[in-house]
N, C-alpha and C positions, 0 to 999 in steps of 0.2 A: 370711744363713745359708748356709753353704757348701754345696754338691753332697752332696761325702761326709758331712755331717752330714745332711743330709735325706733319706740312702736309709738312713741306719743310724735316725733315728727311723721310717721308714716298713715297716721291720722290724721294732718293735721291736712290746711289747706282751704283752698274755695272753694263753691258750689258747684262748681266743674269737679272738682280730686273728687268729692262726696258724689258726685253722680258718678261718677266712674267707678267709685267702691260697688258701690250700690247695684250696678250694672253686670260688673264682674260677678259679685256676690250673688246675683240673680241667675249669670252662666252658668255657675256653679253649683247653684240647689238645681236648675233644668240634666246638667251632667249627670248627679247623683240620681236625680230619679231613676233616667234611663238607663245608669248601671245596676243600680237595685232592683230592679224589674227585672231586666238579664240575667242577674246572679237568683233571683228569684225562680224566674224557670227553673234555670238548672239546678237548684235543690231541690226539684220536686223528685222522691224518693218514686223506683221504679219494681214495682210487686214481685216477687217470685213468680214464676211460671207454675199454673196448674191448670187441671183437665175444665175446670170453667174460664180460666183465663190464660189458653196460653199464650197470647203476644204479648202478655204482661202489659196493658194499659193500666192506666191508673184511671178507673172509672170514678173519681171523685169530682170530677169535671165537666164541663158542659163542652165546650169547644176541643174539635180531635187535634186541635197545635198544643194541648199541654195534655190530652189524652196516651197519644201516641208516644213513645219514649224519642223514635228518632225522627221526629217533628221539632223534638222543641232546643238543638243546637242551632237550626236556621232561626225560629224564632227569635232565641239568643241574642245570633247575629243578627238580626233585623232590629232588635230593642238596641245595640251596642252603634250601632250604626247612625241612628237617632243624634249618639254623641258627636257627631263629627260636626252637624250644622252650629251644635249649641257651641264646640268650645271655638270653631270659626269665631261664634260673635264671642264669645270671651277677647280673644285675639283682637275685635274692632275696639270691644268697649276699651280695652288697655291704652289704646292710641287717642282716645276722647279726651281733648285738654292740653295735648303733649305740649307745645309752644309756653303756654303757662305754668307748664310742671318744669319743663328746660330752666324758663326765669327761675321756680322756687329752687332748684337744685344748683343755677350757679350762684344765687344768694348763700347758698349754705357754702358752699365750695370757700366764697368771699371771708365765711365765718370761720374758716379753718378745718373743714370737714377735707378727710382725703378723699380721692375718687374711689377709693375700696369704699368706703361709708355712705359714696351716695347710692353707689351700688346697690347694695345690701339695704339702702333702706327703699331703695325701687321694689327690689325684688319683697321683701317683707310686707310695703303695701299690698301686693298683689297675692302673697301666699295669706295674710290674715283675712283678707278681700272675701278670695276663694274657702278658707274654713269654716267663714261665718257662714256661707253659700251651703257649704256642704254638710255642716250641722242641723240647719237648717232644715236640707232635706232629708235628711236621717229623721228629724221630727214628723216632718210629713207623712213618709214614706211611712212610721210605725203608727200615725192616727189616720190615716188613709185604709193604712191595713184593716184597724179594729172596726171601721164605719164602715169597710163595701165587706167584709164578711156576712153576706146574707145568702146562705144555704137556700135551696125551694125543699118543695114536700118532699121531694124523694133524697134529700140529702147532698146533692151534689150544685159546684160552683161556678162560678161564673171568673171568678179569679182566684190565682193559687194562692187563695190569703192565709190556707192553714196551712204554709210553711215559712222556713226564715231561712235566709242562710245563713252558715256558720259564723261567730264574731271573728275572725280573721279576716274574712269576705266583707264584710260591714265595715269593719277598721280598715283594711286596705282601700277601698272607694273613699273613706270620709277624709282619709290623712295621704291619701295618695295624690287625689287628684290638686289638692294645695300643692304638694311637692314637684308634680308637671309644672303645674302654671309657672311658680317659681323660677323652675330651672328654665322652661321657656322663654320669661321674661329676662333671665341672664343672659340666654344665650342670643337676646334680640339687642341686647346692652354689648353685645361682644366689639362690635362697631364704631360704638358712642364711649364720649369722655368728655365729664364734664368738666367744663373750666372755670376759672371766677369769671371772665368775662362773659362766658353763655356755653354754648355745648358745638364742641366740633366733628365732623363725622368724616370718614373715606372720603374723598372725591369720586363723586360719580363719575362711572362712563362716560364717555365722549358719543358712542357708536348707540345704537338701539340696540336690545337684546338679539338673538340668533335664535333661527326654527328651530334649533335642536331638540323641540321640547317634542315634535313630532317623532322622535326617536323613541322615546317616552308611552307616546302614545300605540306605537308598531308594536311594541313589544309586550304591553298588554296586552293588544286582540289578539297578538300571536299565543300567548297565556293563556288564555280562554279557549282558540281553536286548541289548542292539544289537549285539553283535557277532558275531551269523549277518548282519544284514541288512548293515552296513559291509563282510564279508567278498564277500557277494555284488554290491555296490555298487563297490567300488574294488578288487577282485580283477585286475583288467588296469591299475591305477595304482601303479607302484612308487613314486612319491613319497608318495602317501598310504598307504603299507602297516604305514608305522609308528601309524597308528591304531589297529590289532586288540593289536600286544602293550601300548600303550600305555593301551589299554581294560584287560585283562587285569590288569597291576599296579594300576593309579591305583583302581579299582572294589574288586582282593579287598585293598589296602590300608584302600580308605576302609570296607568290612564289615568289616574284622577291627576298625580300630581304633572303629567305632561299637560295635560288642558289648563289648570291654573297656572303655571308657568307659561304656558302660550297663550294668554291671554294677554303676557305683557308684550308677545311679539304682533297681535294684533293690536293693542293702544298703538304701538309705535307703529305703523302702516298705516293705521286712520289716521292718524295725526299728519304722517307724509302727505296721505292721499286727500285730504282735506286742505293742507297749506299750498298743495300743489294746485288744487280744482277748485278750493270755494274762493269764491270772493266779495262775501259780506263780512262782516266785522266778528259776530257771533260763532260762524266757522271755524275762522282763524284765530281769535281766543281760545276755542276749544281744541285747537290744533300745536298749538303752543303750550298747554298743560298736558297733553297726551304725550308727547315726544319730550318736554322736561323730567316728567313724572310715567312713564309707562309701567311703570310694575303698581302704579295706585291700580288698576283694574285688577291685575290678578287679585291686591291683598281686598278691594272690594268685591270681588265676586266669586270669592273662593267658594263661601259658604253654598251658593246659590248653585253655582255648575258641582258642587259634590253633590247636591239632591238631583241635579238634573239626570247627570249619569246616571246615577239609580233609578232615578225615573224612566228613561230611556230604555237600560236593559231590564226593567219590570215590562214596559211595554212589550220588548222581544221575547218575553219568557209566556205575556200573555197570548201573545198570537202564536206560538207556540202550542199551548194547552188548549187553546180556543180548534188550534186544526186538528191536534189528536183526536180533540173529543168527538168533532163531525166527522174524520176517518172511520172512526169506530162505532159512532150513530150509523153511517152509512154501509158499514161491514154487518151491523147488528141486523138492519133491514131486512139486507138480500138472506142474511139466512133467516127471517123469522124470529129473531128473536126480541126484545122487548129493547128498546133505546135506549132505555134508563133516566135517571135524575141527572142532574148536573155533575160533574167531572167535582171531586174535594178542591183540586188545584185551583180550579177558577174562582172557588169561594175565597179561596187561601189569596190571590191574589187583591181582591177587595181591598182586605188589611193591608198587604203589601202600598197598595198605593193609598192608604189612609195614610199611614206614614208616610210618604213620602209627601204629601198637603203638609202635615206639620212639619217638615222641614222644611217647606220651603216656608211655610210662614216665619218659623225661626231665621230662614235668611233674609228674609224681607225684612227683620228688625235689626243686623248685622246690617243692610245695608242703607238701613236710615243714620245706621250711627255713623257709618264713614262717610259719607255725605254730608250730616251736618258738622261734624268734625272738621271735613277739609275748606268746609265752607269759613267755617268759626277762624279756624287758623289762617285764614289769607283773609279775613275780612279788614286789614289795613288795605290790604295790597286794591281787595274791591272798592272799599271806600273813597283810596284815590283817584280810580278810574270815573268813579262817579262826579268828585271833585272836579275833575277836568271836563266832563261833560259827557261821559258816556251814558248815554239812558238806563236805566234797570232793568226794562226790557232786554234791550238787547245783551245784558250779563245775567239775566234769565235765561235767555235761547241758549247761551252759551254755556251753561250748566247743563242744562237738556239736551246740547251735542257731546258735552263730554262723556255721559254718563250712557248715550244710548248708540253712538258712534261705535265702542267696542263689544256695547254690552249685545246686539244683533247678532254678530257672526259667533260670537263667544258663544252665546245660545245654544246656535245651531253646530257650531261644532262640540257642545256636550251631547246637548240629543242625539248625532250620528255616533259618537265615538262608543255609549253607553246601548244603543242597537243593534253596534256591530260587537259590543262585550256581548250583549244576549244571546245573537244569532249564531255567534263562536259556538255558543255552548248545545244548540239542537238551528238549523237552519231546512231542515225536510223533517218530515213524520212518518212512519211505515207501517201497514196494518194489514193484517192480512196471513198466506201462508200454511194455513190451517184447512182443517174441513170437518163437518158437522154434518149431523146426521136428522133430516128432517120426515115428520111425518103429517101427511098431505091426507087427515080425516078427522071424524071426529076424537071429542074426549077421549069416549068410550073405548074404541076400535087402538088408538093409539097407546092406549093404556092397557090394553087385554094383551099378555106377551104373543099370543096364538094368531091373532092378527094384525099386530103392528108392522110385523117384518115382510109382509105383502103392499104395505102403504107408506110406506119407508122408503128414503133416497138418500144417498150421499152427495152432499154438495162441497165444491171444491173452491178453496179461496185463493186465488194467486197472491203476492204479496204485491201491495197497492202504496206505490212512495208519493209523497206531494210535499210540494215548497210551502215554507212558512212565509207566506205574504209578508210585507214590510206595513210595521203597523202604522199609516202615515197619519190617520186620525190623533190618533190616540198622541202620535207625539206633537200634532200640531196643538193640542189640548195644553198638553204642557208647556210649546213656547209661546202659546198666548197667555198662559198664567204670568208663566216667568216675566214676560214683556209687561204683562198688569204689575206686577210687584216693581218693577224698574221705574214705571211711572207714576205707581202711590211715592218710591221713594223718592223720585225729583221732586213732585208737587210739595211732600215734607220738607224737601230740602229749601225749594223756593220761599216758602214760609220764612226761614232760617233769613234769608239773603237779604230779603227787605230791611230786616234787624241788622245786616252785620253790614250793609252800604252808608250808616248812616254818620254825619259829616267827624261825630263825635270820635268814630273808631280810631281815626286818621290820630290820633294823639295816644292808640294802642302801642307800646315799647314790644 
């Protein structure tokens, strides 16, 4: 099959393939931004050291996260982070249509197309999908640039628009991220084979998945608790310094992906424990697609538990900083000394949890799309229940037990697992230990060397430890968002259902 024949079938299609392009192609410019941004900090060039600047900031700036030099690798990671919700929903939009994409691809098969060519022309849809996406935002990203470069009077920014990064950094995000998608999309085809008569896959399990994913989950918080003591241990070993950020990834890796993977072992236990205890009709439908399908929750709620966890140990990191701060308010007191403004961290966290709203809203569109996807692709299967007499009501509820059945404890075990990443990382605060030298008169007297040292006292500070409260506010904040996002996306999905019950579907191949 020639080149040109295989980008015009991988165009081609219905308004399902075209929404799904469109969709990916959308992932994909949200991707690039949040890499471009990233690679953006970190091209901001860092001054030479001199006697008016020696910590080398780059006073071009208004905010100390692109001021400070080692500020802006967190920042980095916090812009790069952004990526994970956006290519989550890449991953949903890819699966929008599938049932009807199966048909066009074993019609080709019929036409004498081998299984390598449907392959390849999957994967091409998805890699041209993602280029258009990410040219796109290569556009944006350079008239974005030129429109918020607005300087104030004294010359300094509000964003680092007067740098670029290097075109290898620019080429690598635009041609990169096509080539993930791509290869991800092969390596989700590693499974599938299409045939003329339709597309055939492994035989699923018999059994429900296994908690091992909690294994997953141990060894992250164990990741996180050692790295104060590694920090304090090999702190004067730059060879071994690659330990801490290497902890850091490999740990909120191995948590994130044990929580979406145990989420399919919570589908399948709602689904037992629902076939076992409920007994209306809506239940048990809902119990019968959780225990068929148990891993649909993880691939739906992946996007949504990777912001939560972050959400979670931003929580642990604020009540953190929130009790330094009134440690050292409170240490500043007893000796007289002034309390000060607000702690940087606590500003710094703001932003932290600005990002983490827009991912979750990112996932909240990840999980409109699998929703009405799984909805669309069983809408024979609805239609006939309708046929026979079952109310829409009642395969309403049952969309609403499916989706909110696993998606509860799922919740709540990112927020714990993403608390207890935080709390690894500082769980007490210590202040104290010192002593200071106060003088109990006036201005005057305190200032004349000849009698300050008659009204002079030394005061002595013990060191003063206190626990980091468990921020329960703050995270129930968050699983009431999350819960809000799960029920915008039922109610969208219900919308969906009325359309896909209706008598006509029943004649869907």
């Amino acid at each position: 099959m020639r080149p040109a024949t295989l980008v015009r079938l991988a165009l081609a299609g219905t308004r399902t393939d075209t929404a799904r392009v469109v969709l990916t192609a959308l992932s994909a410019l949200l991707a690039t931004l949040a890499g471009l941004a990233a690679l953006t900090v970190l091209a901001i060039p860092t001054p030479a050291a001199t006697d008016e600047n020696p910590n080398r900031w780059s006073e071009q700036y208004h905010h100390a996260l692109l001021v400070e030099p080692g500020l802006r690798g967190g920042t980095a990671f916090a812009l790069l982070m952004l990526m994970v919700p956006v290519l989550a929903l890449a991953g949903q939009c890819a699966r929008l249509g599938a049932p009807a994409r199966d048909r066009r691809l074993a019609a080709l098969r019929l036409a004498g197309a081998t299984p390598g060519q449907v392959t390849r022309l999957v994967v091409l849809e998805t890699g041209v999908a993602a280029l258009l996406g990410t040219l796109v935002g290569l556009v944006v990203y350079l008239v974005g640039r030129d429109l918020l470069h607005r300087p104030d009077a004294g010359g300094r920014l509000a964003l680092p628009t007067d740098v670029l990064p290097s075109a290898g950094a620019l080429a690598g995000v635009v041609l990169g991220l096509p080539v993930v998608a791509a290869l991800a999309t092969a390596l989700m085809l590693r499974t599938v084979t299409t045939s003329p008569l339709g597309v055939n896959r492994k035989a699923a399990r018999e059994r429900g998945p296994g908690p091992w994913a909690g294994l997953l989950i141990g060894f992250g918080v164990v990741s996180f608790v050692v790295v104060r003591p590694v920090v304090f241990r090999f702190d004067d070993n730059e060879e071994l310094a690659w330990l801490v950020p290497l902890l850091f990834v490999v740990g909120g890796l191995a948590a994130m992906i044990g929580v979406v993977v145990g989420t399919g072992w919570i589908s399948y236990r709602c689904g037992v424990l629902l076939r076992r205890h409920a007994r209306r009709a809506p239940a048990l439908l809902a119990a019968g697609r959780l225990m068929a399908d148990p891993w649909a929750g993880s691939r739906t709620f992946a996007a949504l538990l990777a912001a939560l966890i972050f959400g979670g140990g931003a929580a642990a990191q604020r009540a953190y900083f929130a009790t330094k701060d009134q440690l050292e308010r409170e240490q500043s007191r007893l000796s007289g000394a002034d309390a000060g403004a607000d702690p940087f961290y606590l500003s710094t966290m703001d932003l932290v949890d600005g990002a983490i709203a827009v991912a979750i809203l990112i996932a909240t569109g990840g999980l409109i799309v699998a929703l009405v996807e799984g909805i669309v692709a069983r809408r024979r299967a609805y239609a006939a229940l309708v046929a026979t007499g079952v109310p829409r009501a009642t395969l309403s509820r049952s969309v609403a037990w499916q989706a909110l059945a696993p998606a509860v404890p799922a919740i709540l075990l990112a927020l714990t697992v993403g608390s207890l990443l935080g709390r690894g990382l500082g769980a007490e605060v210590s202040a104290g230990g010192g002593s200071t030298e106060i003088c109990e008169a006036t201005a005057a007297l305190c200032d004349d060397p000849a009698t300050r040292e008659q009204y002079s006292r030394i005061v002595h500070f013990p060191v003063v430890e206190r626990a980091v409260p468990v921020p329960l506010e703050h995270l129930a904040w968050l699983g009431a968002g999350a819960l809000a996002a799960v029920l915008v996306t039922v109610g969208v999905g219900l919308l969906f259902l009325r359309a896909s019950t209706a008598l006509d579907e029943l004649r869907t191949t």
